[in-house]
N, C-alpha and C positions, 0 to 999 in steps of 0.2 A: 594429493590427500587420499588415504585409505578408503574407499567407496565405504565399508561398513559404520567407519565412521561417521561418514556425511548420513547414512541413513542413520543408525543411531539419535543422532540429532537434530534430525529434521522431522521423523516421523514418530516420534514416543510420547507427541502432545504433551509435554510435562508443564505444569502451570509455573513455574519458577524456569525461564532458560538456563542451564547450567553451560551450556554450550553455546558457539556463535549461530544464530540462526543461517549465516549465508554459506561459512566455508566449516563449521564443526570443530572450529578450534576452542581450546578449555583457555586459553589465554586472553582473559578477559582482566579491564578495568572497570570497578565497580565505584556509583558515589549515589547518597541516598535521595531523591527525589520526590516530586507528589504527584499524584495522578491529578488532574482536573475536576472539579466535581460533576461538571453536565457528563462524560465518562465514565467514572465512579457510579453516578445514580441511574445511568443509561442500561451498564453492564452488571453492575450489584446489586442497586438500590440503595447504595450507602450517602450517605450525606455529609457534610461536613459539620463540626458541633463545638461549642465553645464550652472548655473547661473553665468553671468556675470556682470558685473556692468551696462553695456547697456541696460540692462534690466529694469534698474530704480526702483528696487524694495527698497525700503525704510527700510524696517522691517524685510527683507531675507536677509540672508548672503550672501554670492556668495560661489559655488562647486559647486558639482555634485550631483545632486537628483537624487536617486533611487525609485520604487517605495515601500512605506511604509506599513508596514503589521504590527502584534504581533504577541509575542512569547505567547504561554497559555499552563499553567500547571494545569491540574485537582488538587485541593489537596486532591481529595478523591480516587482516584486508579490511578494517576502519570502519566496518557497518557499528552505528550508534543506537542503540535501540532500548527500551523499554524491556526488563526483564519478566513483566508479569504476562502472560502470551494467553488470550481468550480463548476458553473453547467453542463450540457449535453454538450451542445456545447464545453465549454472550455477545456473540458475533451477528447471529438471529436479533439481538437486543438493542444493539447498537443499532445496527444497520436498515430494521425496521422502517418504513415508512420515511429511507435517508433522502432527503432536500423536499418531503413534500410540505406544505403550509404546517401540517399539523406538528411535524417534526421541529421546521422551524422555529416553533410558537415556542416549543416544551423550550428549547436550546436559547431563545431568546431570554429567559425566566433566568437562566444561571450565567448569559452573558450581554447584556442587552446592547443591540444594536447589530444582533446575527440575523434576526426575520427580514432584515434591508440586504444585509449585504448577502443573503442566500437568495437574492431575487437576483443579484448579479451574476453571481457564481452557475444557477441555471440558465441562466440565457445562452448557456453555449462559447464553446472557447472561440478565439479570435484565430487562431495560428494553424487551423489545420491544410492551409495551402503549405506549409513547412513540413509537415508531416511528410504530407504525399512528395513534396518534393526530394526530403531521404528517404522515400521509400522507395520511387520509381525505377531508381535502377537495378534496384534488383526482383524487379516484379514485369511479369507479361500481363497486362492489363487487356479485358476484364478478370476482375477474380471473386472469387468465391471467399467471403469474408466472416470471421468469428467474432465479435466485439465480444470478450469477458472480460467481463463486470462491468459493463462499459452502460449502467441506467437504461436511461432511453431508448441508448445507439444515437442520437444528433449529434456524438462529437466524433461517429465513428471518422476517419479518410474514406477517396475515392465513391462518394454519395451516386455519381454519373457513371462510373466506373467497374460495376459487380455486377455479379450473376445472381448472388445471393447475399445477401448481409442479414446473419443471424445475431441473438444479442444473446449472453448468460448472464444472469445477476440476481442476486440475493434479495435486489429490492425488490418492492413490491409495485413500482410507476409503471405504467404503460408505456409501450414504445410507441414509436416515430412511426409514421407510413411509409411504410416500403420493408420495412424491419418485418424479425418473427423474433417470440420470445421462444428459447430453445431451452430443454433439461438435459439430466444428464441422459435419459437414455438416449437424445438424438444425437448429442454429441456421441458417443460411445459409437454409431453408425456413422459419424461424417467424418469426410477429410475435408480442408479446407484450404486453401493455399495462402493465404494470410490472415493471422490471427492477432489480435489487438487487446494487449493489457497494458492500458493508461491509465496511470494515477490509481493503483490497485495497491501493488508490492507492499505500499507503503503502509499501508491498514492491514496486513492479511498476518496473520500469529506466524505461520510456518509456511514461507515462500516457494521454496524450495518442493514443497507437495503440489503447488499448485501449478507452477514450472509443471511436473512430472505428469499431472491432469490434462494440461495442454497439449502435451508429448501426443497423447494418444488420440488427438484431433488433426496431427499434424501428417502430411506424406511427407517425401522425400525430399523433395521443391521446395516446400510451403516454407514462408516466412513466417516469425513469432517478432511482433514490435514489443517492444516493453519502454516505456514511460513514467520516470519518478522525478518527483519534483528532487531540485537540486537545492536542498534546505539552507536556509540563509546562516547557519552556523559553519558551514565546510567553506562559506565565500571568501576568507583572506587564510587558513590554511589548511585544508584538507587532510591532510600527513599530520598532523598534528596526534599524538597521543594522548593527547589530555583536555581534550574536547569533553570526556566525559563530565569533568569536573564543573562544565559550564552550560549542561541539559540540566536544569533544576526542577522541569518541570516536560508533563506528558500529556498528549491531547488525541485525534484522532490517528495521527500519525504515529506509529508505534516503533518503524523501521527507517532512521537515514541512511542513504546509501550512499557510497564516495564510488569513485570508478573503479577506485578495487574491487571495493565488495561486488560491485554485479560484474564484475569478470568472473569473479571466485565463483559466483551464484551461475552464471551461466554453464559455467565450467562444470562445476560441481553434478550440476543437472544433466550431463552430456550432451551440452551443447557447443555449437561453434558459432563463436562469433564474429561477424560479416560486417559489419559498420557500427559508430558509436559516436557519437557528436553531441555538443550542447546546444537545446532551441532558446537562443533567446526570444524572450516573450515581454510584452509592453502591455501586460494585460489589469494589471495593479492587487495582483494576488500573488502568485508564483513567477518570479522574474525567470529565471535559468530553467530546463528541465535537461534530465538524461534521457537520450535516446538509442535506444540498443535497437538493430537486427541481428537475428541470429536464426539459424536454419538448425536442421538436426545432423548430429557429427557420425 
């Protein structure tokens, strides 16, 4: 793929993707969708509202309008994603005060029964002996560790294992002991020898920038993990073209990735990629995830 390309459309923040967010291709499938409302009022403030006949609209139906997004399928490396792409602020909006009670409380209000299952979901993942286990072989342990976006850091790998375990993240929670919370100026001064983006990709507007932010935390050695959940839509056919037609609907997740796409994505990034497996996981949230290593090419 043409590098100017990939920048092109990866760094011109445009609020409408016209482009694939992971490989830059214009070969897109489009089908019309609705954003969620706890997302919608999270990121806009907009609400959902029932047309009535009082309304006097002549040429609208009467229901309930959500707000309206697409569903967009690359047909060139299968990334599914959400065409409407946050900026800074929105991002700031969202992500706000993300899994603490308060945040809970508001998300419980437009889906009730999330303030329970977010008690879950922070208690920490189950699987991170799996982690470490694809990571080891290609890592000289102790190492010096990056966790971005990674909250806390509790789900960072190798807790016994590091010299340093730093965190980056937009939240606002406190981290774990043993952890620092780091910005960018420190990063901008560190190398790191393995850096850790779990369950991040999936939320981030333009991946591919943050890939290239990561770049310059990394030396020569250093591994980058990346971690996306494997979305229960790609589980009976991945290849499928016309998966778009059957995202109806958008939440925090904004970006599905098939194994193409994060080749493409890695690729794209000038990266090379060094291992790539699926964890299965028994956790009753996220059954499959992808796991990439990849070092700098």
């Amino acid at each position: 793929m043409n590098e100017m390309h990939r920048l092109s459309s990866q760094h011109n923040n445009e609020r409408i993707a016209r482009d694939c967010v992971c490989c830059g291709s214009t070969n897109l499938y489009k089908s019309p969708a609705i954003m969620m409302p706890f997302i919608a009022y999270r990121a806009f403030g907009w609400n959902a509202v029932e047309i009535t006949p009082e309304w006097g609209l002549r040429s609208v139906k009467c229901g309930y309008a959500y707000p309206l997004c697409n569903t967009v399928q690359c047909a060139e490396c299968g990334l599914l994603f959400l065409d409407i792409r946050f900026n800074n602020s929105e991002m700031s909006s969202l992500y706000k005060n993300y899994r603490t009670d308060s945040y809970a409380l508001m998300r419980d209000e437009f889906e009730p029964g999330y303030f329970e299952k977010n008690k879950y979901i922070t208690h920490g993942i189950s699987y991170i002996n799996q982690i470490e286990d694809f990571l080891s072989p290609h890592l000289k342990l102790p190492v010096s560790i990056l966790d971005w976006g990674g909250d806390t850091g509790q789900n960072a790998p190798f807790q016994n294992s590091h010299t340093v375990l730093d965190v980056y993240d937009i939240s606002t929670r406190p981290v774990v002991d043993g952890t620092r919370q780091v910005n960018q100026s420190t990063l901008a001064s560190t190398k790191y020898d393995l850096i850790v983006c779990a369950n991040v990709l999936e939320h981030i507007p333009f991946p591919a920038k943050v890939i290239d932010e990561i770049k310059k935390s990394m030396h020569k050695d250093s591994i980058l993990y990346i971690e996306v959940p494997r979305e229960e839509i790609f589980k009976d056919n991945e290849c499928s073209v016309e998966l778009y037609k059957m995202k109806r609907h958008w939440h925090e997740h904004i970006n599905f990735f098939s194994i193409n796409s994060l080749n493409k994505l890695v690729s794209s990034c000038g990266m090379l990629l060094i291992d790539m497996k699926y964890l299965e996981v028994a956790d009753g949230y996220h059954n499959v995830y992808h796991a990439v290593a990849c070092k700098l090419s």
